[in-house]
N, C-alpha and C positions, 0 to 999 in steps of 0.2 A: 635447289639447295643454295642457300646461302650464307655465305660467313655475317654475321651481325654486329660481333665486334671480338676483338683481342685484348683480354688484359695484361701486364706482367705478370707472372704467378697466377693468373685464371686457367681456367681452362677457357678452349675456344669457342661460343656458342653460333650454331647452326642453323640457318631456318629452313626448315621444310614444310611439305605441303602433305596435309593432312587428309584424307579423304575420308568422308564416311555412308556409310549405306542406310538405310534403316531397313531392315526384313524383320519376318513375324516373332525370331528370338529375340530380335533388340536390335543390334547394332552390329556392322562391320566395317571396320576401317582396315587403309593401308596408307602406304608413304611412296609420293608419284617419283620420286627421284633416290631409292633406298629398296632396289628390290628385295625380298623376303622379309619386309617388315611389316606385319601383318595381323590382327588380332580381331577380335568382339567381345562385345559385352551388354549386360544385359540394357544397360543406359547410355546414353551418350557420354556422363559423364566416365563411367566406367570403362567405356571403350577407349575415350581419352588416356585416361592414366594408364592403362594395358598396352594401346601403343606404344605412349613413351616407353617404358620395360620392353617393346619390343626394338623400338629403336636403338637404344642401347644394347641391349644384345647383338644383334645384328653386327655393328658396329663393331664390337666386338672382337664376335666370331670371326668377321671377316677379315679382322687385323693378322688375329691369330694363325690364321688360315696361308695368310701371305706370310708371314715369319717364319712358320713351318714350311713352305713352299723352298723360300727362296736360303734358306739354312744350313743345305749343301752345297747350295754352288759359290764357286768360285770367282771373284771379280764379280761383283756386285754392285751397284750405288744405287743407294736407298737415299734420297734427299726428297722435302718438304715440295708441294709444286701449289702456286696460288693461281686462281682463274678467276677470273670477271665475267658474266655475265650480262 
């Protein structure tokens, strides 16, 4: 995963690593750094766009998940953290 760039007022884009299979339905990809992001389709190009939708979701859900997690307790600090790879 990597950050690509920051704008003011953008949102931040991402880069991940896409992987895809080919089996006898078509296609299956996932994302090597984005556990449960995972999809198929019957094209490559289809399985491309299905991913993205699944990346976003993912994403998502797992924000939501930690929001709700962390909603009752008390003494908290939820702050941004940047990494380099």
């Amino acid at each position: 995963m990597r950050f690509v760039e920051e704008l003011p007022g953008a949102n931040t884009r991402i880069e991940f690593t896409e992987v895809f299979q080919k089996v006898p339905e078509g296609y299956i990809g996932f994302v090597e750094e984005l556990p449960g992001a995972n999809t198929q389709g019957r094209t490559l190009e289809e399985a491309r766009a299905n991913l993205q939708e699944a990346i976003e979701m993912t994403l998502e859900a797992n924000r939501i998940l930690a929001e709700e997690s962390i909603a009752s307790i008390q003494d908290v600090i939820s702050e941004p953290v940047f990494v380099e790879i």
